[in-house]
N, CA, C and O of each residue as an XYZ file, in Angstrom:
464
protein
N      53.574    -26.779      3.295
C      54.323    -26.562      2.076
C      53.351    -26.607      0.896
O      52.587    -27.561      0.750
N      53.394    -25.349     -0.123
C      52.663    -25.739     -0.865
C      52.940    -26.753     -2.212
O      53.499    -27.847     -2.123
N      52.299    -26.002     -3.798
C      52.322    -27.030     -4.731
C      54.100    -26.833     -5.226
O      54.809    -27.711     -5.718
N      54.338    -25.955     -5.030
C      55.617    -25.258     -5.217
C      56.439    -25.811     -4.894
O      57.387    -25.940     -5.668
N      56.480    -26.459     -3.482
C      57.765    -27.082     -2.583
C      57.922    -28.379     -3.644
O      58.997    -28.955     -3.813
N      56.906    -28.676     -4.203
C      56.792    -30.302     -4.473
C      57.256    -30.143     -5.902
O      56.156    -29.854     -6.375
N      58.115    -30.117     -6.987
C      57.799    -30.152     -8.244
C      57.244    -31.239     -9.124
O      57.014    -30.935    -10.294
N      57.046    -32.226     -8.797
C      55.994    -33.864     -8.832
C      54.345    -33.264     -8.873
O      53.434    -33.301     -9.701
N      54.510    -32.750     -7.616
C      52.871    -32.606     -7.624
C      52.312    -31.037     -7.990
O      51.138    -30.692     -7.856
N      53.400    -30.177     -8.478
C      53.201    -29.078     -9.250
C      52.890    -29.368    -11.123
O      52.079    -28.838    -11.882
N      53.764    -30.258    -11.318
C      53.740    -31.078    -12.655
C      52.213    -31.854    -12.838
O      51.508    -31.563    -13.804
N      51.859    -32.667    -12.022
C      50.782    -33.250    -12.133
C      49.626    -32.477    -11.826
O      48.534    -33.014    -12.009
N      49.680    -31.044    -11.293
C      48.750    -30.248    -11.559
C      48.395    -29.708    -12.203
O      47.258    -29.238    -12.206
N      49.541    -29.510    -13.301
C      49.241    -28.802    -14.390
C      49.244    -29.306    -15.592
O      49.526    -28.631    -16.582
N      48.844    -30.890    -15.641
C      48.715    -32.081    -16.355
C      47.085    -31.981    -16.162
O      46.344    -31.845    -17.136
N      46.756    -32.034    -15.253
C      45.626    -31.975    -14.751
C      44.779    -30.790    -15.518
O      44.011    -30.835    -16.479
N      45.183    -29.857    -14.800
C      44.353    -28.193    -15.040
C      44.620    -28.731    -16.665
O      43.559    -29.332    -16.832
N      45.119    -28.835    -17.520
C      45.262    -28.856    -19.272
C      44.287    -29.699    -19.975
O      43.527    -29.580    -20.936
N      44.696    -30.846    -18.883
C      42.991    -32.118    -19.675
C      41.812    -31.425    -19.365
O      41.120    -31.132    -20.340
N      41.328    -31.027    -18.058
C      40.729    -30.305    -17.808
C      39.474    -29.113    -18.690
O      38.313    -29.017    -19.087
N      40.925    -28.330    -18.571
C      40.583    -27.280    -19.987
C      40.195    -27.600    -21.154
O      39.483    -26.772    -21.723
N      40.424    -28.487    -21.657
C      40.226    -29.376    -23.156
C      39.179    -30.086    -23.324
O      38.521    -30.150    -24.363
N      38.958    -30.695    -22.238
C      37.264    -31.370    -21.569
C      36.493    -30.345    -21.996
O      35.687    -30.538    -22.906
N      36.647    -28.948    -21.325
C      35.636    -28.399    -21.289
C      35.271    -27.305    -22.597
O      34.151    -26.831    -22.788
N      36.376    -27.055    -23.360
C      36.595    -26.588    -24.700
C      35.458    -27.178    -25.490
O      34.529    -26.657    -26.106
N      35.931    -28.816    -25.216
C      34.724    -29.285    -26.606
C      33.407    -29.491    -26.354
O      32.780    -29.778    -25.334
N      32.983    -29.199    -27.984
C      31.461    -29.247    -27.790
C      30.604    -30.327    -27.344
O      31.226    -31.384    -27.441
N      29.342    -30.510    -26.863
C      28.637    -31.322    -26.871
C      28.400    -32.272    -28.392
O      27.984    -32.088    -29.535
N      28.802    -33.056    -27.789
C      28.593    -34.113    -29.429
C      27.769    -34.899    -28.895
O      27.715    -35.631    -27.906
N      26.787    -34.437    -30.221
C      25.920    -35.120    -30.861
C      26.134    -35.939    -31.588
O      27.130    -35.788    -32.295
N      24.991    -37.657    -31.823
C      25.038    -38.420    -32.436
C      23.795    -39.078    -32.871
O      22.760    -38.673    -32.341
N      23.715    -39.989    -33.711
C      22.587    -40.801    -34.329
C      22.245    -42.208    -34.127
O      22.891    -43.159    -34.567
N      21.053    -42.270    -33.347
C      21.099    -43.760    -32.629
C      19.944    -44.457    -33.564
O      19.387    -44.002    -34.563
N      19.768    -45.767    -32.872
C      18.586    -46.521    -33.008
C      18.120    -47.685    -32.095
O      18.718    -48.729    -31.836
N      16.687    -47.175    -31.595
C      16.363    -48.327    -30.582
C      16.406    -49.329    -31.114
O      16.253    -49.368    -32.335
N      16.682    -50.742    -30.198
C      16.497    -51.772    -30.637
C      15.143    -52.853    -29.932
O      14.325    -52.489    -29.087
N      15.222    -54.055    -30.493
C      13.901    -54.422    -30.504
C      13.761    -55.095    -28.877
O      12.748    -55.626    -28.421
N      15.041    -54.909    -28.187
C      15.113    -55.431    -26.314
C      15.281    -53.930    -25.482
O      15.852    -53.732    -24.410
N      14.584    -52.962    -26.361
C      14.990    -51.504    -25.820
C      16.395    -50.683    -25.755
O      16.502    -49.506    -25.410
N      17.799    -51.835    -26.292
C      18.689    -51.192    -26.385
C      19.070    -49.934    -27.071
O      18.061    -49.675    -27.727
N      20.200    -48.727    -27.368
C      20.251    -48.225    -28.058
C      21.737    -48.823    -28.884
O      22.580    -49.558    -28.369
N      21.747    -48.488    -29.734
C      23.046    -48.088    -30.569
C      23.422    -46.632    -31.319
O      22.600    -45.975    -31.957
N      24.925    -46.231    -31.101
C      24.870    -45.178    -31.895
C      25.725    -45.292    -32.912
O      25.897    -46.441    -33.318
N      26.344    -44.386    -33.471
C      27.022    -43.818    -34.653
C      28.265    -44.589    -34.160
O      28.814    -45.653    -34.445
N      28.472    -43.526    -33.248
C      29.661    -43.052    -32.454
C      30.434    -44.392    -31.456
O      31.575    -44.490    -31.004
N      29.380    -45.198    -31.387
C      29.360    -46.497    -30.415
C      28.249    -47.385    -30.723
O      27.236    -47.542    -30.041
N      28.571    -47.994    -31.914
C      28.092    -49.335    -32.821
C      27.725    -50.812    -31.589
O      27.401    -51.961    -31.890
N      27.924    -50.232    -30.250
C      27.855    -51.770    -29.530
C      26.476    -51.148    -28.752
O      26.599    -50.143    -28.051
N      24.904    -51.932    -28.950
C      24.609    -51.762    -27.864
C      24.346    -51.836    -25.919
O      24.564    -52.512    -24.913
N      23.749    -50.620    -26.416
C      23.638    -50.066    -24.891
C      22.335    -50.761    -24.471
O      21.251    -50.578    -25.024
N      22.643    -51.871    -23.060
C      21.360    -52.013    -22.993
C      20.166    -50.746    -22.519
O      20.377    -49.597    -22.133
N      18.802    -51.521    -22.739
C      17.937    -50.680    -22.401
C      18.085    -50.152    -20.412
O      18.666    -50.887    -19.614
N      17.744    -49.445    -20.192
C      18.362    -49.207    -18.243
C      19.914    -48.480    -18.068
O      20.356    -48.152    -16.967
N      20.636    -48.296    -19.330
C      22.172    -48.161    -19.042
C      22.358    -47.062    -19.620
O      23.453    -46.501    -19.573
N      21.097    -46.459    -20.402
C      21.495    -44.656    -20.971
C      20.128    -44.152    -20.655
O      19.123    -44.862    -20.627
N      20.170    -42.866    -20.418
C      19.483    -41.994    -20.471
C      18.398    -41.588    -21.446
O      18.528    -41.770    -22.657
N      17.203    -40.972    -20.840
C      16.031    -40.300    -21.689
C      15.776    -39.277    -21.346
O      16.178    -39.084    -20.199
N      15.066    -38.106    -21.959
C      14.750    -37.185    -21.837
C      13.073    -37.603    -21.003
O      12.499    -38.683    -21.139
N      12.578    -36.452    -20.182
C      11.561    -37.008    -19.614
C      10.084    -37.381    -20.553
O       9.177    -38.209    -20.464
N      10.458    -36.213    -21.504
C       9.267    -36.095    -22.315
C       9.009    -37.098    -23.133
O       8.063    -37.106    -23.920
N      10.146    -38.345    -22.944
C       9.905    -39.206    -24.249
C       9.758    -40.579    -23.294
O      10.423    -41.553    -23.649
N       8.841    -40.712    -21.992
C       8.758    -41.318    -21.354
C       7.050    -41.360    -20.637
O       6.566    -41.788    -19.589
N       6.634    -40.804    -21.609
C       5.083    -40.304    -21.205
C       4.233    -41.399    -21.816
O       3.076    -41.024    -22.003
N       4.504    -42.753    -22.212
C       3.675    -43.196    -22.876
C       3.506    -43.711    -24.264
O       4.031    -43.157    -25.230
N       2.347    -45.385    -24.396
C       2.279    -45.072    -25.975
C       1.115    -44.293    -26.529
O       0.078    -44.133    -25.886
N       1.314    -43.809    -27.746
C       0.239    -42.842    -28.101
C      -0.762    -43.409    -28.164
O      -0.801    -44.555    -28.611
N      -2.070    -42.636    -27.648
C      -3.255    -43.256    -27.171
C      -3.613    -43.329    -26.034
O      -4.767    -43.180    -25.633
N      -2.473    -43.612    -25.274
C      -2.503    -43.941    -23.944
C      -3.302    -42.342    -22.985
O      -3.452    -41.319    -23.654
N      -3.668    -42.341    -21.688
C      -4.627    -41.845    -21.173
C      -3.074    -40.792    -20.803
O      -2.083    -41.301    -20.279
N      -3.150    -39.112    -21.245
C      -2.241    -38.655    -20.190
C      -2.415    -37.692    -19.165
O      -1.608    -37.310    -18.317
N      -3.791    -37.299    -19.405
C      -4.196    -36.523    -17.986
C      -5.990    -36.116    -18.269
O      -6.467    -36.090    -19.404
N      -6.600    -35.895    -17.320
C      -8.086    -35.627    -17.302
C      -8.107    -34.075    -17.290
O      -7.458    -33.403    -16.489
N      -8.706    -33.700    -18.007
C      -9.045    -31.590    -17.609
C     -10.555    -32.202    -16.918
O     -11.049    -33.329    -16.921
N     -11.028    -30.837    -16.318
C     -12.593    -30.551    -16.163
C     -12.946    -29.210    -15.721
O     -12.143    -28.284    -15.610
N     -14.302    -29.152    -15.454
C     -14.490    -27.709    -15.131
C     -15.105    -27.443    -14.087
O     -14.869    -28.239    -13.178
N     -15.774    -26.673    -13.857
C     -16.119    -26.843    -12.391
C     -17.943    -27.316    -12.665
O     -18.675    -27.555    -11.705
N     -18.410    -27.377    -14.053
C     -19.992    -28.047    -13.782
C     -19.123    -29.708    -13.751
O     -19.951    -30.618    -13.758
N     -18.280    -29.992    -13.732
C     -17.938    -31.531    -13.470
C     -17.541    -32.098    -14.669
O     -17.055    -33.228    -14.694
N     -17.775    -31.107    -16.151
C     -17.751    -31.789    -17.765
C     -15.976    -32.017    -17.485
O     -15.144    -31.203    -17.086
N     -15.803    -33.694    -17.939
C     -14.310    -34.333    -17.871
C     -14.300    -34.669    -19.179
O     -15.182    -35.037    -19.955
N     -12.728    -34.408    -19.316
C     -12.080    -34.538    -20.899
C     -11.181    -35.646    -20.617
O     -11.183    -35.913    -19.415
N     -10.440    -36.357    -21.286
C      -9.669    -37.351    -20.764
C      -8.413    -37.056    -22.226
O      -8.511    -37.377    -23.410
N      -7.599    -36.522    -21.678
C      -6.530    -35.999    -22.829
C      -5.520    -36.871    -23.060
O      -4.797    -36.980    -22.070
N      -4.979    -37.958    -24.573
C      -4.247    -39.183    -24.562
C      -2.814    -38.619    -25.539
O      -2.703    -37.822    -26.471
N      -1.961    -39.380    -24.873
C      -0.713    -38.827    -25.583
C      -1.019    -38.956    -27.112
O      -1.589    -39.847    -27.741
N      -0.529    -37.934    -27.450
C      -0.382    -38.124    -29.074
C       0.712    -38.563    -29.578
O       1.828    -38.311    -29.124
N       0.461    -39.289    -30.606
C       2.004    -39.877    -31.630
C       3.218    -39.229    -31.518
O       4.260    -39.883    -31.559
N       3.223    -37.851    -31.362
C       3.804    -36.859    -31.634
C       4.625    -36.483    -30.373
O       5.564    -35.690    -30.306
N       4.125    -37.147    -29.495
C       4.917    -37.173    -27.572
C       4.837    -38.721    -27.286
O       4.443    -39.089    -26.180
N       5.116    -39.428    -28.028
C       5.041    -40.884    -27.397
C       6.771    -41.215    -27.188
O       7.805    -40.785    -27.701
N       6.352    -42.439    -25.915
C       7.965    -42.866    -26.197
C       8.422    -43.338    -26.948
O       7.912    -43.514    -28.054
N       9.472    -43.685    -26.628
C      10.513    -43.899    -27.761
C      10.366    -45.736    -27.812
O      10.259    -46.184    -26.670
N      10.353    -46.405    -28.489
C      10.269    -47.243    -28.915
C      11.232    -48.298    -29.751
O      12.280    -47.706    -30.011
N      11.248    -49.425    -30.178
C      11.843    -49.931    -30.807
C      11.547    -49.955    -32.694
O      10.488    -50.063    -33.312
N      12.937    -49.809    -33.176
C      13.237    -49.130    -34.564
C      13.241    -47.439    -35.209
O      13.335    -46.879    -36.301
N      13.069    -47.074    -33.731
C      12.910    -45.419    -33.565
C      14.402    -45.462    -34.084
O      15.231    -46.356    -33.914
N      14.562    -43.980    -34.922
C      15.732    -43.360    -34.905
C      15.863    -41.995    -34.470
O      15.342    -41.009    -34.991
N      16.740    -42.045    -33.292
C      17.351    -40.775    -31.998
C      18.075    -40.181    -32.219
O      18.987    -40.484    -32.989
N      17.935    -38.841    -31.494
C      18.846    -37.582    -31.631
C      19.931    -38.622    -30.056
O      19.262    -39.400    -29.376
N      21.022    -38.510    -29.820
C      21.513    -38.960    -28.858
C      22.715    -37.540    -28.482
O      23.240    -36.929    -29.413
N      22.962    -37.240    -27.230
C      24.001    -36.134    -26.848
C      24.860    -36.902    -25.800
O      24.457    -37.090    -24.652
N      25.893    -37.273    -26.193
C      26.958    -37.644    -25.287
C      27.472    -37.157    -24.041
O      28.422    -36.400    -24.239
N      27.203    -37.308    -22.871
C      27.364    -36.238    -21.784
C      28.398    -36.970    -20.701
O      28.006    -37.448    -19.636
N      29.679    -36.978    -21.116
C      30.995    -37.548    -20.242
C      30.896    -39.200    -21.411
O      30.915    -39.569    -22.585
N      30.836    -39.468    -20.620
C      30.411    -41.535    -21.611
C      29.177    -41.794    -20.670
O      29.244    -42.670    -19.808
N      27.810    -40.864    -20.880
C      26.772    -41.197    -20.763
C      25.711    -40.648    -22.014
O      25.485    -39.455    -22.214
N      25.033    -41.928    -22.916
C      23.909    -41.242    -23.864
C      23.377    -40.950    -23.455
O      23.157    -41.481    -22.366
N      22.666    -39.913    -23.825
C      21.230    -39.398    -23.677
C      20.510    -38.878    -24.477
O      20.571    -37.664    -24.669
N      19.539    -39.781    -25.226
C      18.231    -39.834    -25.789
C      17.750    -38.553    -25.781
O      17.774    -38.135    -24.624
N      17.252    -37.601    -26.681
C      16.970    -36.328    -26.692
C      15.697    -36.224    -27.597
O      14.807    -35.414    -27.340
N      15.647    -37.042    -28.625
C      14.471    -37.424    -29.180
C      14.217    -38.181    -30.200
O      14.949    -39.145    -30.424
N      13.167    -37.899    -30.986
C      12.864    -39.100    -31.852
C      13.189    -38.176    -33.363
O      12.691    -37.056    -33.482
N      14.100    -38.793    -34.514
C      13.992    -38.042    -35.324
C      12.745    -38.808    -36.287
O      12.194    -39.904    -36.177
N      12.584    -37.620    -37.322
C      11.305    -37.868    -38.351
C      11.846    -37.411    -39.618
O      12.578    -36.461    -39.894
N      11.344    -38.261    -40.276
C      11.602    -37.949    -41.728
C      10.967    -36.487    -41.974
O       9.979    -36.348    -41.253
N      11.214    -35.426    -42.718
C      10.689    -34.241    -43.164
C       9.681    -34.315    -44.450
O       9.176    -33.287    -44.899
């Protein structure tokens, strides 16, 4: 029998299929965080923090502090370069202020904003 026979579970399908649809209507929201000084975040949107381990990062903001060693080049006479993250790709840190993208009720850290 299908959803048809049932009008209970025809109703609750189409309770369903509607949240559904509406989920997927809205946009990605974006918000404005700030690390804190135990690695937590806080956002705009959700003033309680998040501990550090319980949201998300982007990979690129996980490379290191600047300075730090992030890969060797060389050539083939053997001349080695030793290439160190720059300021400009470091992680994210405490008193940083973050781009954050809400993805279901999971943050995720997208980057570091900068004053212009």
């Amino acid at each position: 029998m299908g959803y048809g026979g049932n009008p209970g579970t025809n109703m609750l399908a189409n309770v369903l299929a509607c949240r559904m649809k509406k989920e997927n209507e809205s946009p990605l929201p974006l918000d404005f965080g700030n690390i804190g000084a135990d690695g937590s975040l806080t956002t705009k949107a959700f003033p309680v923090p998040i501990p550090k381990g319980s949201y998300s990062v982007l990979r690129h903001l996980t490379l290191g502090a600047a300075g730090t060693m992030f890969t060797e080049t060389g050539d083939a006479d053997g001349h080695r370069h030793t290439v160190a993250v720059p300021e400009s790709m470091r992680s994210i840190g405490p008193g940083d202020r973050v781009l954050v993208a809400w993805v279901n009720n999971e943050a995720v850290v997208i980057d570091i904003i900068k004053k212009s």
